[in-house]
N, C-alpha and C positions, 0 to 999 in steps of 0.2 A: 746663228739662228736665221730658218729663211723670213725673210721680209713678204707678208702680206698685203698685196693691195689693196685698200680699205673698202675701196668698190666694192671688188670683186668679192672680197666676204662677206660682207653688205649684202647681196644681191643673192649668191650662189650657193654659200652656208645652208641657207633653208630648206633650198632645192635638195643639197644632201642629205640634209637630219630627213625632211619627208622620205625619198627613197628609202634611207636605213630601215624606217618605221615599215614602211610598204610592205619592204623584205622580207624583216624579220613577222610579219605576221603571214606573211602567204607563204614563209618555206615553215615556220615553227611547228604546227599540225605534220608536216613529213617526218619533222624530224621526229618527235614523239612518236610517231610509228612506229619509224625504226629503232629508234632507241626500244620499246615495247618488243618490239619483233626479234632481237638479237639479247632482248634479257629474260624473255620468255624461254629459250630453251638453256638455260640455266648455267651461263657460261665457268668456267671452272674460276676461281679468284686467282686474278694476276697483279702486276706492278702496275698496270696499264687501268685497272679498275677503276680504283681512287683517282688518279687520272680525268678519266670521263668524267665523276663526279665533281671533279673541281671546275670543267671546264663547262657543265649544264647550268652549276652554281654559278659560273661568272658571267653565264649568256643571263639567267635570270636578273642577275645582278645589273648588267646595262640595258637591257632588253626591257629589262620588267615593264616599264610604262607602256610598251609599247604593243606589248602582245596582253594586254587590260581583257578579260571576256574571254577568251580563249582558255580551252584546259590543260592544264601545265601539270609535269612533270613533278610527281611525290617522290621526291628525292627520299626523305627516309623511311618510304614503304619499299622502295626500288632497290637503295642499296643499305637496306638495315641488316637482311641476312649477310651478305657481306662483309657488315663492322662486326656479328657476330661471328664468323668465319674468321674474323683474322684475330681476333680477342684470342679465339682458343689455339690459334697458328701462334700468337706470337707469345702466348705465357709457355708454349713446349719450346720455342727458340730463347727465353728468357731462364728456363733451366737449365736447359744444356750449358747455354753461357754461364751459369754457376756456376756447375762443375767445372768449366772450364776455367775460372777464377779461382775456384777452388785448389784446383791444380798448379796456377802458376803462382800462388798466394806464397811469400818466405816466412811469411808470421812475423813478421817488423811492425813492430810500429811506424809510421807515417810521420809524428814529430813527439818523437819518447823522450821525458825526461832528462835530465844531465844526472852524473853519476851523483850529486850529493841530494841528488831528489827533489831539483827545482825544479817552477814549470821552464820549460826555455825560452832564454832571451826575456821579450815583455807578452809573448802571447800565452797560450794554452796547449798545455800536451794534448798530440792526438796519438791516444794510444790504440783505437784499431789500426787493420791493417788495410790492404788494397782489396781485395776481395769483395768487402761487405761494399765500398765506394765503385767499384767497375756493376755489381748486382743491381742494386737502386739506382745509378747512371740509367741503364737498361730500363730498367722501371719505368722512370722518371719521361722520356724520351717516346717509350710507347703511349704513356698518359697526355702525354701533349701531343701527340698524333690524334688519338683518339678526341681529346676536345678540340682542333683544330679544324676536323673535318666537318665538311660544308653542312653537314644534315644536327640533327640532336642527339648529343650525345646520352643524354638523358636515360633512354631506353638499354643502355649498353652498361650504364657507370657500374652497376650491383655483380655484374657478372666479370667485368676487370676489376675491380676490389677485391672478389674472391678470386682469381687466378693470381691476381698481385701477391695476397695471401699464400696460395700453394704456393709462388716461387720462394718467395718468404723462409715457407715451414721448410722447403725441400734445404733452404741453403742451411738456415740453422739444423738441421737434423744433420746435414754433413759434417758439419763442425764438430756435433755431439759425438759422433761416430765415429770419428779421427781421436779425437780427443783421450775418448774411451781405451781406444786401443793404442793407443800411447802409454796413456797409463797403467795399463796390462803389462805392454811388452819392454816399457821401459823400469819396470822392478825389481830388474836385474843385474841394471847396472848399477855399480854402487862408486858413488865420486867421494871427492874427500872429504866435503860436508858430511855425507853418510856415514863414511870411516869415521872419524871422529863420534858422531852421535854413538854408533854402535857400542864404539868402547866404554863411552860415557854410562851406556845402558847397561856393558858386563861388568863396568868396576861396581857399578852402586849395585846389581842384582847382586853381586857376590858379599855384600858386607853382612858381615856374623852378627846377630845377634848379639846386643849387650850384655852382659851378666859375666862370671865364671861357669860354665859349662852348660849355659842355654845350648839349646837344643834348634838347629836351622828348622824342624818341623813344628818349631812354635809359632812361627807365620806359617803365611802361605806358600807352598810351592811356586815357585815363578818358572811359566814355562820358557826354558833356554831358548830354544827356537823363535821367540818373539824378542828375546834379545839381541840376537844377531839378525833382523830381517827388520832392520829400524831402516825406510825408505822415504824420502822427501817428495812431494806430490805433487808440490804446484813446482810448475816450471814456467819463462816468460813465454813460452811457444799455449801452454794452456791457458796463458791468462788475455795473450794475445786474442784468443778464441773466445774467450768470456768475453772480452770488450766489445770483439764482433757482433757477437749474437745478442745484447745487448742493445748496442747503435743499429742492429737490424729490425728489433720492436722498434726504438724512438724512429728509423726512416719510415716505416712503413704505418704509423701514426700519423706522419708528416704528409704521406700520400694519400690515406684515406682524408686529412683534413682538409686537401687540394681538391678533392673529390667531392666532397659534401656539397660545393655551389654548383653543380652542375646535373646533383642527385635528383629525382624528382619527388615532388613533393609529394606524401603520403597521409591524404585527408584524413584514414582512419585511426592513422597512430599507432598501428601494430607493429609495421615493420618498418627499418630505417635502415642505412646504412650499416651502422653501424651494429647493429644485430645480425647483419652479412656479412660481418668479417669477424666478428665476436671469437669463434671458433678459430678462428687465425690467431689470433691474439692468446687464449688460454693455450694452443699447441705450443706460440714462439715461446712462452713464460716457463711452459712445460717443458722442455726439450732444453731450458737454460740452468731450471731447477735440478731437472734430472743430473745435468752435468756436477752440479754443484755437489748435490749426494752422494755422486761417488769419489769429488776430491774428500767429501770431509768424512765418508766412508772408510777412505784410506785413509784417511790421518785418524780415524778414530783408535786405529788399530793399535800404533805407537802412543797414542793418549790412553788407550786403558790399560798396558803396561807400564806407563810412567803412575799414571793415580795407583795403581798396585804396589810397584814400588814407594810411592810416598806414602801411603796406608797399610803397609805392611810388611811391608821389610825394612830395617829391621822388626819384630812385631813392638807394640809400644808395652814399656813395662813402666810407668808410672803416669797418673795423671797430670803432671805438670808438665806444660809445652815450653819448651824451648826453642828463641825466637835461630839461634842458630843451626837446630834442629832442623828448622822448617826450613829453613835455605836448602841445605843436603837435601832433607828429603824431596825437593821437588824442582832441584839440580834436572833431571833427568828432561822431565817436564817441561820447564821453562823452554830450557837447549833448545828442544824440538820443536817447541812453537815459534820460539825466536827465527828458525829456520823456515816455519814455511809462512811466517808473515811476512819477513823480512821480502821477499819474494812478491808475496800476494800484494802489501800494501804498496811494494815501490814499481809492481806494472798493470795494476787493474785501477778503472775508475774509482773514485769515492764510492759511489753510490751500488756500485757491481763491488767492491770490497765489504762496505757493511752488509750486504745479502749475501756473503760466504763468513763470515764473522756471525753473523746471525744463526746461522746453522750448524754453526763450530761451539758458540758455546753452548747449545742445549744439550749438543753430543756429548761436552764433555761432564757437566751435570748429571747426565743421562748413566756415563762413565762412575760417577760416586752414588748413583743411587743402586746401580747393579751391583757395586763391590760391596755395599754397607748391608746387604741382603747377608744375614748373618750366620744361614745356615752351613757355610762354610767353616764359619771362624768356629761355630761352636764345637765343628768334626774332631776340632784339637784339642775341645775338652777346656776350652777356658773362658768363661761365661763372662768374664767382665771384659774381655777385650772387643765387647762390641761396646759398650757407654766408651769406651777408652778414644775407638778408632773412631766413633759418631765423634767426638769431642774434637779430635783433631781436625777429622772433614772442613765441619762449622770452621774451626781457625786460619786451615787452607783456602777454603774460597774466601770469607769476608776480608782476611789479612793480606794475602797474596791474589788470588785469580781475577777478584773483581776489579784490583787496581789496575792488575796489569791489561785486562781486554776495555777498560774506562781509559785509559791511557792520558790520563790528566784532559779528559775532553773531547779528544782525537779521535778513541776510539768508539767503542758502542754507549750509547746512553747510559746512566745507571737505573733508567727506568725499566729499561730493554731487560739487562745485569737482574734486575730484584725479578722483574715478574717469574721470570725462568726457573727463581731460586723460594719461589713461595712454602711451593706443597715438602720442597724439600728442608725448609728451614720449620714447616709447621712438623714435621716428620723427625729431626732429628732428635728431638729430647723423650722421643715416645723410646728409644734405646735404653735410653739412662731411668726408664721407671721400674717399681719392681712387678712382677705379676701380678699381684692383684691391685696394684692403680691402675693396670693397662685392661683389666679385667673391669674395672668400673666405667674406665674412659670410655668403653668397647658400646659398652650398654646405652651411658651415656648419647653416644652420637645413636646406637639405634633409635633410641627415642625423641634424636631433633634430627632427622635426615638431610636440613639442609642448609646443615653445617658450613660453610664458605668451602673449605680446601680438605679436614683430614676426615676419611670417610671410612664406617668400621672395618672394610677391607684391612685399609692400612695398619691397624691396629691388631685385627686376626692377623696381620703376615707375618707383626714380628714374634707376637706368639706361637704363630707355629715355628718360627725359626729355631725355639727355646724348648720345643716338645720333645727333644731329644735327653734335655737336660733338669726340665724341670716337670715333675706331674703332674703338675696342677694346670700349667699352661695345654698340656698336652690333652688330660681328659676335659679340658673346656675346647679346646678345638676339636678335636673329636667330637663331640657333643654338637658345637654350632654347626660342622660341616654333614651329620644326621639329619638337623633340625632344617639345614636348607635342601635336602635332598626329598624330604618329606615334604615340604613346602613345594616345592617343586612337583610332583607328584600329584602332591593336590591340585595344585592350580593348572596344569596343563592336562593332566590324564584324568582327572577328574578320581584319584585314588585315597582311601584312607592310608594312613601311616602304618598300622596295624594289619593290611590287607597288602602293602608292597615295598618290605622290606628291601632296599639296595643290594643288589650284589657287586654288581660292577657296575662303571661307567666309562665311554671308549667317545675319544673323536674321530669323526670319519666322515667321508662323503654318500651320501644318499642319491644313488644316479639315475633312478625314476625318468627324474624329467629336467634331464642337466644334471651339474654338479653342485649337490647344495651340502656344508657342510653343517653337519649334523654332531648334536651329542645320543649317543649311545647308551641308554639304558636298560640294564638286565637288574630284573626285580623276581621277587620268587614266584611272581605269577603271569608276568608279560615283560614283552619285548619292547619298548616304548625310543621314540626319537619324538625330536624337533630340533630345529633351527637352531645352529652355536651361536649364530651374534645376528639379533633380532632385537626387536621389542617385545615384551610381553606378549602383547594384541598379536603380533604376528605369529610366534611363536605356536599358541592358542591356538590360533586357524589354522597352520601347516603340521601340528602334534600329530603323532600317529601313535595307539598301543595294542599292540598285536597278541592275544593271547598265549601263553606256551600251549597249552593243548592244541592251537588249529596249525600248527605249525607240521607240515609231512613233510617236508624234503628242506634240505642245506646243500649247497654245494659251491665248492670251494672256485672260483675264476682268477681271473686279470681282468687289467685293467691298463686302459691307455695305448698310445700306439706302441709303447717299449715291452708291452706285456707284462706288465710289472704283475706278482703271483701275492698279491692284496685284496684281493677284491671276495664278498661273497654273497651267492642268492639264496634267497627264503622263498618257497612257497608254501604258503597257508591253504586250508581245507576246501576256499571259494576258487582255488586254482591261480591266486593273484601270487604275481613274482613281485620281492621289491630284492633290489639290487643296491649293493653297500662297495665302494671300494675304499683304499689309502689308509685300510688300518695301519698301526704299529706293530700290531704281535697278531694277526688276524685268525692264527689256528690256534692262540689261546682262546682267544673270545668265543671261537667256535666250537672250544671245548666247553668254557661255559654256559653256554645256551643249552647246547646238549645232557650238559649233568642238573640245568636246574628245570630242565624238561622233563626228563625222568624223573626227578625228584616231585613235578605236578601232577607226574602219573599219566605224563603223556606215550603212548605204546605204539602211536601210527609214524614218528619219527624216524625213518627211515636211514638215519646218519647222514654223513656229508661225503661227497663224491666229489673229481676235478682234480684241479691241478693241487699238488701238497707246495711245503713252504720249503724252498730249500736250506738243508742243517749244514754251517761250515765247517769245509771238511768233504763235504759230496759231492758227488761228481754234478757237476752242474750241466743243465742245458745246454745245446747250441746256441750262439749266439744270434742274434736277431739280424738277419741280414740288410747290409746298410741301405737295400733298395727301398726296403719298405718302410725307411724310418723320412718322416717328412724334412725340409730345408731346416725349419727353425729346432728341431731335434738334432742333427746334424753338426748346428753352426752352437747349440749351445754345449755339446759335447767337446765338439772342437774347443769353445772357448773353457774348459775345464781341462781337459791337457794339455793347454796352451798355460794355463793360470797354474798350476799344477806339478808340470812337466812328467807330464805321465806317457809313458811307451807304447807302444802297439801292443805291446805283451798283456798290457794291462786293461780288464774289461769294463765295461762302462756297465754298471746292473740297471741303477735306478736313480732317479730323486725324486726326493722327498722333502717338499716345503715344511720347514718347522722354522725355529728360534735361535738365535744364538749370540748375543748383543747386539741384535737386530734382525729382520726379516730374512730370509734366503731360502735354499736347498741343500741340503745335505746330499749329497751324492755317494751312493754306496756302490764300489767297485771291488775289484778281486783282490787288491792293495791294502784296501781301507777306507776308510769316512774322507772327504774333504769335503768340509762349505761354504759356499762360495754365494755371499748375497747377492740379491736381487739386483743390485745396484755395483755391484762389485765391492760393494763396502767392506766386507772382512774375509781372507781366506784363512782357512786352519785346516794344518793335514794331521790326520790321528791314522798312522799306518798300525795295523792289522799285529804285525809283530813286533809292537809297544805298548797295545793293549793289554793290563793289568785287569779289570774287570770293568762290568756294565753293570749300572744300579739302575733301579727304575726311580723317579724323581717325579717332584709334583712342582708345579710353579708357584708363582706368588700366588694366583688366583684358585690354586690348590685345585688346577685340574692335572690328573692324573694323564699327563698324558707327554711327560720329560723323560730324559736317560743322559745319563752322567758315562762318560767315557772316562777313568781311567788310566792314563796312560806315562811309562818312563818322566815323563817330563812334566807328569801335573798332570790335573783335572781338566 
């Protein structure tokens, strides 16, 4: 250290500090100039930017006293656009490094369990992987840039909350997206987990019916093809990716919570932080759900083959349940869940496991509430094998399924377990009654509407399920499904009963003004629509009923950018078009309008003109050339002969959003039917040449707007 002469600092020290002070007040006005004069023309954002502002900050910082009176430098009016500039520069270099994490990510866990599923050693499993830790690093690192810097961050924090957000959603959507197509293109392979279930699935399909020469058509058909295509879903490479996306909501919680001290304060209480990233938050939830959907999408598939087998094959011939019974019958079952838990619970979170358990078991409820729909069972002519197979259901879940997803504690609540199982355990003894209790029950709930859980719906489904079988059920659902048609009528059209007989009823989209879909009403005297799934009030004010007499022109179109040949236009007397597409049979409807037109005595009906419906068999149109079909047209075709495995040979016609133990499209091609849900939840291929016949079919909610394929291998 140099030695000081005590003098000389004594004496000379002052002399300096005055100078310094001199200095910095006679150059500081220059420098503000320039600094003004070289940020006035807008200089481009460099490394060197933040620079100058640290170094303004640290003259103000020693200086400050000195330059007192003087007007100084508004560091965050000078360089705010700036920390803006580089907020939206650095959330595009914070994506790219996603991907590029993304990329070099092996899907390991970071500190995974030991093989007998302890945590390791004395710490905590970390079961994401590098990815989600290299993304948030990044995060994390520009977040303390941005509070570090010399000016307030204040004015900037809501606008990096929301980029932090998009890097966020962008990484979790990548995961979704891998994930997804994993689980596409890996259905194919089949390991020896699979081997095994498969066989498990054809020895128990194949078991005869009890009895001396029962009859295999006294159950259910079981379609063969769903017993050889039994596929396991969760893998540790997908579960890896749940854990990620996961720990990428909790980091990025973590960052907004970093964020809040430095937010600015919001006198009027409308908006907060937290309202700024809001939508970050429901997308990452989003984008984890979604994923979830379609592992248990896929697993549904093998779960309502296994409930078929256990409820119906062999079919049951006596009401006495045998507990060893029940074992076999749900052998098949068990197996398969065995396999994709064993999986799920020994590489996912706790908390990321019970939110895929949570969704697995309504599926599979979901699974016994569509098999027990009994219009099947009664096709084969034996009316008490629905009390029979409701009886077993009941004994299957309460005996077997809810222990086994309770797992003595470990696994889901049994609070979780019962509510899932309410409507379905208020619903099962409605099976076992005869027609006319279920006939009083019916009335009954009409008259207290709000009943907790079974609504007369429920009670009209299973008697229509029985109108086949029994008359009485039959001419009372008839009757109640007039009685609401009139009702209907009345209340929206403003119509007597007696003045607008029903002819028909059709679902369809109304494309005016958008896509709204609409039910379709043909009465003997008008044309009437409103709104398929409204409120009353709504319904009301969007009703439309179009006279048949002002009806001049029909003519048949498409619709959409496939040109799907569904679609048709009306114009009335005032010259007004309204435009209908996505019927199901759209040139019968257009034959009924026109016979109940004539029938009003309407003669300025010009018939219908356009495109017709093609009959299989005819020579069909050119196909749609692939210039003109958009990206997401394109990519979902692709992912249907990818799902599929369909040829070039083979054309793609149309889809069609309907139903089929659960949401999706049916995809009509030159082949045949395949549907392929929304989610990827269930594919079924029904080729063209194993179709046996097409019924037209009514749902639970007895809209006329189902069809039953038919085919070699079952329904």
């Amino acid at each position: 250290m140099i030695e000081l002469d005590s003098d000389v600092y004594a004496h000379e020290a002052p002399k300096a500090f005055q100078w310094a002070r001199r200095s910095a007040r006679a150059y500081y006005p220059l420098l503000v100039d320039k600094v003004r004069e070289v940020f006035e023309a807008s200089p481009p954002l460099i490394s060197e930017t933040f620079v100058v502002c640290d170094l303004l900050a640290n003259f103000h910082s020693v200086y400050g006293s000195y330059i007192e009176g003087l007007e100084r430098l508004d560091l965050d009016d000078l360089f705010g656009q700036y920390v803006s500039l580089w907020v939206q520069q650095a959330g595009q270099r914070m994506r790219d490094w996603s991907k590029k994490a993304v990329s070099l990510d092996k899907w390991k866990p970071i500190y995974a369990r030991t093989a007998e599923g302890n945590e390791p050693g004395d710490g905590k499993a970390v079961l994401h992987s590098s990815s989600v830790v290299d993304v948030f690093a990044a995060i994390d690192q520009a977040r303390l840039f941005l509070i570090n810097l010399p000016i307030d961050p204040g004015p900037h924090i809501f606008t990096f909350a929301q980029v932090a957000g998009s890097v966020a959603e962008s990484y979790v959507a990548q995961l979704k997206a891998l994930s997804i197509d994993d689980i596409l293109q890996n259905a194919g392979e089949v390991t020896a987990d699979e081997r095994d279930l498969r066989e498990l699935f054809r020895s128990s399909g194949a078991r005869a019916p009890a009895g001396a020469g029962a009859s295999a058509s006294a159950g259910l058909p079981i379609d063969k093809a769903a017993l050889t295509n039994i596929d396991i879903t969760a893998s540790p490479t997908i579960c890896v990716r749940l854990n990620n996306m996961s720990t990428a909501r909790e980091l990025f919680a973590s960052v907004i919570d970093s964020l809040q001290e430095h937010a600015p304060e919001d006198v009027s209480g409308e908006f907060s932080l937290d309202d700024a990233v809001q939508e970050s938050f429901v997308r990452l939830r989003s984008d984890t759900n979604e994923l979830i959907e379609v592992i248990v999408g896929r697993t549904n598939i093998p779960m309502h083959t296994a409930m078929l087998l256990a409820l119906r094959n062999p079919p049951i011939k006596s009401a006495a349940i045998v507990e060893d019974d029940l074992d076999i019958r749900l052998e098949p079952l068990l197996s398969y869940l065995n396999a994709e838990l064993e999986t799920l619970s020994g590489n996912l979170y706790f908390a990321v496991c019970q939110r895929v358990l949570r969704a697995i078991w309504p599926s599979l409820i979901g699974n016994v509430e569509t098999l027990l729909l009994p219009d099947t069972l009664h096709v084969h002519g034996d009316g008490e094998l629905v009390a029979r197979t409701a009886a077993l259901s009941e004994t299957l879940i309460d005996s077997r399924m809810v222990p086994f997803f309770n797992a003595d504690g470990e696994g889901l609540p049994l609070q979780v377990l019962n509510k899932n199982l309410e409507l379905l355990r208020a619903a099962l003894p409605l099976f076992q009654l005869p027609t006319p209790a279920l006939i009083d029950l019916y009335r009954t709930l009409e008259e207290n509407p709000k009943a907790p859980l079974l609504r007369p719906i429920h009670v009209l489904a299973v008697l229509s399920s029985r109108s086949k079988v029994d008359e009485k059920a039959r001419v009372f659902v008839v009757a109640q499904d007039a009685l609401a048609s009139h009702t209907e009528l009345r209340e929206l059209y403003g119509m007597e009963a007696s003045k607008g007989r029903v002819i028909s009823r059709n679902r369809c989209y109304y494309t005016n003004n958008g896509n709204m879909s609409v039910d379709l009403t043909l009465t003997e005297g008008h044309l009437c629509w409103a709104p398929a799934l409204a409120t009353k009030k709504y319904k009301r004010k969007r009703a439309i009923a179009v006279p048949l007499m002002s009806i001049i022109n029909m003519q048949k179109t498409k619709s959409g950018v496939l040109g799907t040949d569904n679609a048709l236009k009306i114009t009335v007397t005032n010259l007004d078009v309204h435009a209908f597409a996505a019927f199901a049979k759209r040139d019968q409807v257009l034959a009924e309008i026109q016979q109940a037109a004539r029938a009003a005595g309407n003669i300025k009906l010009t018939g219908a003109s356009g495109a017709s419906t093609p009959v299989r068999g005819a020579p069909s149109e050119a196909p749609t050339s692939p210039l003109s079909k958009s990206v997401d047209d394109l990519d979902r075709e692709r992912t249907v002969r990818l799902t599929f495995h369909l040829g070039t040979d083979t054309r793609i016609l149309q889809g069609v959003p309907c139903t089929l133990w659960g949401s999706g499209v049916a995809w009509m091609t030159t082949a045949g039917v395949f549907f392929l849900g929304q989610t990827q939840s269930k594919n079924i291929s029904i080729p063209f040449d194993d179709v046996l016949s097409i019924e037209k079919k009514s749902t639970a909610l007895f809209l006329h707007n189902a069809r039953s394929y038919q085919s070699v291998l079952g329904a």
